[in-house]
C-alpha positions in Angstrom: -105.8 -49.1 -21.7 -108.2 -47.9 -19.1 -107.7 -47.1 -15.6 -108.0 -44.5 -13.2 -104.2 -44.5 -12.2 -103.0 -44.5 -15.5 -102.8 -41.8 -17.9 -105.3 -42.0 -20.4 -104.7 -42.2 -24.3 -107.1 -39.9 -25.9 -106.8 -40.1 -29.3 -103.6 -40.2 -32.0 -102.6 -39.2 -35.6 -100.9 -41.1 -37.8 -98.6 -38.3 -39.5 -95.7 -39.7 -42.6 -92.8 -39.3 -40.5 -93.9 -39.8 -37.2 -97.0 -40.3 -34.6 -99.1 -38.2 -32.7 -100.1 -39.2 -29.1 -102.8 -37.3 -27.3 -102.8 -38.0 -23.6 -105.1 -36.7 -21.3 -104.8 -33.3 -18.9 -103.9 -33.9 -15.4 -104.0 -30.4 -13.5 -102.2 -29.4 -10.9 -99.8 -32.1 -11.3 -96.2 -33.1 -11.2 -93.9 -35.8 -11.3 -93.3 -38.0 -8.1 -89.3 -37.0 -8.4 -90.7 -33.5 -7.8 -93.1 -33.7 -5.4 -90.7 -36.0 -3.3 -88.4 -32.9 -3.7 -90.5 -30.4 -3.1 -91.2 -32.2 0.4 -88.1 -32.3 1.5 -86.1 -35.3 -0.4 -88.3 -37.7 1.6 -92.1 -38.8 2.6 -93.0 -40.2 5.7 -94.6 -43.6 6.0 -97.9 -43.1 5.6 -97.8 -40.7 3.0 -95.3 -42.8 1.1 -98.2 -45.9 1.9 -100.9 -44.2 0.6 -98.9 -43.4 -2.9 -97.5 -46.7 -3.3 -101.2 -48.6 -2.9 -102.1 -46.6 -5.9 -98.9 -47.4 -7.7 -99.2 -51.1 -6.7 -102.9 -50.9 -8.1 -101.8 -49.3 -11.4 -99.4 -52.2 -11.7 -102.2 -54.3 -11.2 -104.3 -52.6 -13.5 -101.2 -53.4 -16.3 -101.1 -56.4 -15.9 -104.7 -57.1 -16.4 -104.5 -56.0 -19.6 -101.5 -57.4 -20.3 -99.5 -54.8 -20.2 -95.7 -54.6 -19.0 -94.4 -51.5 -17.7 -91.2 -51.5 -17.7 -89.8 -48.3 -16.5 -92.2 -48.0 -13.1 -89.8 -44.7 -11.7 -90.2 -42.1 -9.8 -90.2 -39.7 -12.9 -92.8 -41.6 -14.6 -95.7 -41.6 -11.3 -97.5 -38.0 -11.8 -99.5 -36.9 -9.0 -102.2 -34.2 -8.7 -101.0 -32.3 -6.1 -104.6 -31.3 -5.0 -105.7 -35.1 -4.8 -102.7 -36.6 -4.0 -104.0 -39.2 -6.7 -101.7 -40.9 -8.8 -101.6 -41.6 -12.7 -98.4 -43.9 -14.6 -97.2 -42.6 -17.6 -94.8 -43.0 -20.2 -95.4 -46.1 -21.6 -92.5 -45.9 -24.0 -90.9 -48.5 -23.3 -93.9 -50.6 -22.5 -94.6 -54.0 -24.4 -97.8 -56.5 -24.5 -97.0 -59.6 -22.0 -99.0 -62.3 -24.2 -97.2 -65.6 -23.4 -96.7 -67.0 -19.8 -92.8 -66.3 -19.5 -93.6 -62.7 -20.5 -96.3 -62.2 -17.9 -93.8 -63.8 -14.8 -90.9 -61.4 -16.3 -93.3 -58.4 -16.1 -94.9 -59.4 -12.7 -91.4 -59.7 -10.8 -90.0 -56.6 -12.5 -93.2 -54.5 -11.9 -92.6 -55.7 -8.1 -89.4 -54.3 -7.8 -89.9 -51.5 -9.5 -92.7 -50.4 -6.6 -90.1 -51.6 -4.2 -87.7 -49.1 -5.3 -90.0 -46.5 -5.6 -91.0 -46.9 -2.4 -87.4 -47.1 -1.2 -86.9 -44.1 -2.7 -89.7 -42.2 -1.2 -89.2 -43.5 2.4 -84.9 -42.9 2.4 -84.5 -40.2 -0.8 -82.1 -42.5 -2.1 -82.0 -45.9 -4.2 -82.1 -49.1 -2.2 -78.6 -50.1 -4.0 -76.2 -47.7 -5.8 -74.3 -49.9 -8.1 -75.4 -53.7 -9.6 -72.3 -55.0 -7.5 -73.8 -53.5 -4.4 -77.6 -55.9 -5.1 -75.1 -59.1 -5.3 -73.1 -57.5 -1.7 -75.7 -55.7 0.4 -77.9 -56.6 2.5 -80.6 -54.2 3.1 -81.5 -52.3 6.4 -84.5 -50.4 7.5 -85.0 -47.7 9.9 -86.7 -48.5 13.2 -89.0 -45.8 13.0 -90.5 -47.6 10.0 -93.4 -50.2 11.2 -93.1 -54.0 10.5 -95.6 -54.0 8.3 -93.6 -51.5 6.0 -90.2 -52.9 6.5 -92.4 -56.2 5.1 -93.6 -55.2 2.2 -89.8 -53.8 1.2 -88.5 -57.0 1.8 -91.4 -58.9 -0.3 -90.3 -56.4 -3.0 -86.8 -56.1 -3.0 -85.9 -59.6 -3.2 -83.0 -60.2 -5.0 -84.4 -64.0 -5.4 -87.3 -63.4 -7.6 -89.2 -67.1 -7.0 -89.4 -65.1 -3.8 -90.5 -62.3 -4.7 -94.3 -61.0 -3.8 -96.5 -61.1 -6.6 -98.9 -58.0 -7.6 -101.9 -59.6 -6.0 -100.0 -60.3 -2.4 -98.8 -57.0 -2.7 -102.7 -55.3 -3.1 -103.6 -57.5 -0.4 -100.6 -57.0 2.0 -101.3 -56.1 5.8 -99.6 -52.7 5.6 -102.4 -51.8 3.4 -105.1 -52.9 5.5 -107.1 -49.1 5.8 -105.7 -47.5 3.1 -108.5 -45.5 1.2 -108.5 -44.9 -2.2 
């Protein structure tokens, strides 16, 4: 698979007992956990905007090919710290969506998967603590967070997925409108 926000398979060996996977180099790097971390346990909006475009376009980039992501976490974003640029990895649990019903499983998961994320970045903390608590609670957003943001959450996090935002209204989304990539 091919794409700029993506880590990139180079090459790999097929050995007797297992296989070899040679992924590309990303220097200076680290994984969004960390650099979430490292600022404090939290981003602000913008920043946390600016990452989560690029995350939204990797999705994106997934499913063009196919591809179903299916562990879209904090731990599996790097980012080169220099760039601020993004690459998903760890495609371990990853798996081809080739009939219809796969791609609409991978689509609404992949969305809430960048909904957490994002929850993640803009709170330092997941949007619901238990399985019981995505049945009970009812999410609430800071008022320092615009509209626009508080939005695209909400498009995300839907606990009805029919509801849910697809990738492509997610690239396209107002709160986006600016962003440079």
């Amino acid at each position: 698979m091919r794409s700029p926000r993506v880590l990139n398979l180079l090459q790999w060996f097929d050995e007797p007992i297992e296989h070899v996977l040679v992924f590309e180099y990303v220097h200076p790097c680290e994984t969004l956990e960390h650099f979430i971390e490292s600022n404090g346990g939290r981003l602000d909006e913008r920043q946390a905007r600016d990452l989560i475009f690029q995350a939204v376009l990797a999705a994106k980039d997934c499913l063009d090919q196919d591809v179903f992501h299916r562990t879209i976490v904090l731990k599996n974003i790097l980012i080169n710290t220099t760039t601020l640029k993004i690459k998903l990895s760890d495609f371990s649990c990853g798996v081809l969506a080739v009939t219809d019903l796969d791609r609409y499983i991978a689509e609404i998961s992949m969305v809430w998967f960048v909904g957490d994320v994002l929850y993640r970045m803009l709170y330092g903390r997941p949007p619901y603590l238990t399985a019981q608590g995505i049945v009970t609670r009812t999410l609430n957003f800071d008022s320092s967070l615009s509209g626009e943001c508080c939005d695209f959450l909400s498009s995300c996090l839907n606990k009805n997925s029919a509801r849910r935002a697809s990738v492509p209204e997610l690239v396209t989304h107002t709160w986006f409108h600016g962003v440079q990539v």
